[in-house]
C-alpha positions in Angstrom: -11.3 -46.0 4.0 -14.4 -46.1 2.3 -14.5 -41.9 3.4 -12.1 -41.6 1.0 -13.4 -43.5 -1.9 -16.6 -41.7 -1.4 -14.7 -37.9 -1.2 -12.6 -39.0 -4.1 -15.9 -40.2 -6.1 -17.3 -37.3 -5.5 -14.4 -34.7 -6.2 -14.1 -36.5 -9.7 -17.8 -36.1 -9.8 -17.7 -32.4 -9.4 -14.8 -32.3 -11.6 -15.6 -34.2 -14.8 -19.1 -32.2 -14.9 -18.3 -29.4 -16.9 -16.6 -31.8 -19.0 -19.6 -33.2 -19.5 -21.7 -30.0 -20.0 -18.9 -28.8 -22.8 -19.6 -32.3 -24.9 -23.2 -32.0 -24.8 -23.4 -28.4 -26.6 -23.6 -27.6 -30.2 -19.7 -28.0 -31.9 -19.4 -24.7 -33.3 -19.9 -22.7 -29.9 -18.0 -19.9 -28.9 -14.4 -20.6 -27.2 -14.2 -20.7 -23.7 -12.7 -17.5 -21.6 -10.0 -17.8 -19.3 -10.7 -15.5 -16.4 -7.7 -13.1 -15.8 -6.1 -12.4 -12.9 -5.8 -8.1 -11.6 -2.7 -7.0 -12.9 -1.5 -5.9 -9.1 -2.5 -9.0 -7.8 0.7 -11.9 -7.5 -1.1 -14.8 -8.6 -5.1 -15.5 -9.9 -6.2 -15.8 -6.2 -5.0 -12.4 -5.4 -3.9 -11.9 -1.9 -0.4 -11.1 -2.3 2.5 -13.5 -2.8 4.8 -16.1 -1.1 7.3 -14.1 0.3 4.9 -11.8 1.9 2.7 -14.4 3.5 6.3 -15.3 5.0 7.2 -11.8 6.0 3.2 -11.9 7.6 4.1 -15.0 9.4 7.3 -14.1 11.3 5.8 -11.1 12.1 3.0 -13.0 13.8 5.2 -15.6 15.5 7.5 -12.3 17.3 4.1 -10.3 17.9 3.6 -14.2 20.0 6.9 -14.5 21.9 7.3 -10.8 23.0 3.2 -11.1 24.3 4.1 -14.9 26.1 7.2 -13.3 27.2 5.4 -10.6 28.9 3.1 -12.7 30.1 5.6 -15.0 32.1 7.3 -11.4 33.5 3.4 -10.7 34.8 3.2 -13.8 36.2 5.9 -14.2 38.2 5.8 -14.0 41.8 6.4 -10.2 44.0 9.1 -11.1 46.1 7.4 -11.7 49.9 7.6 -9.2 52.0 10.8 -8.9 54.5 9.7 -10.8 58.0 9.7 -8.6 61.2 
């Protein structure tokens, strides 16, 4: 409990700082940029979007069961040998 009052103390913290930094400085100073995402990129992380990070993801999760699958075909036993 107090974990979280300390990580929550401290994200504000690292929040409200350039809050801080921004009052402190001279009124009339320049206006603040905005960075800009690439224009190919889906969103300002970049990375690709939703529905590809899906597509990703199934593909992952069928590259899995076809390699498990294999793997309990390998691990089965021969069948023993006839008795004579």
């Amino acid at each position: 409990m107090v974990n979280t009052f300390v990580a929550v103390g401290l994200g504000a913290l690292v929040a409200l700082s350039p809050l801080a930094a921004i009052a402190q400085t001279d009124g009339a100073a320049q206006p603040m940029q905005v960075a800009q995402a690439a224009p190919n990129s889906a969103h300002a992380g970049g990375g690709g979007s939703h529905g590809r990070h899906l597509r990703h993801r199934g593909n992952t999760h069928k590259e899995q069961a076809r390699a498990g699958a294999e793997h309990m075909r390998q691990m089965r036993m021969a069948p023993a040998a006839p008795k004579s």
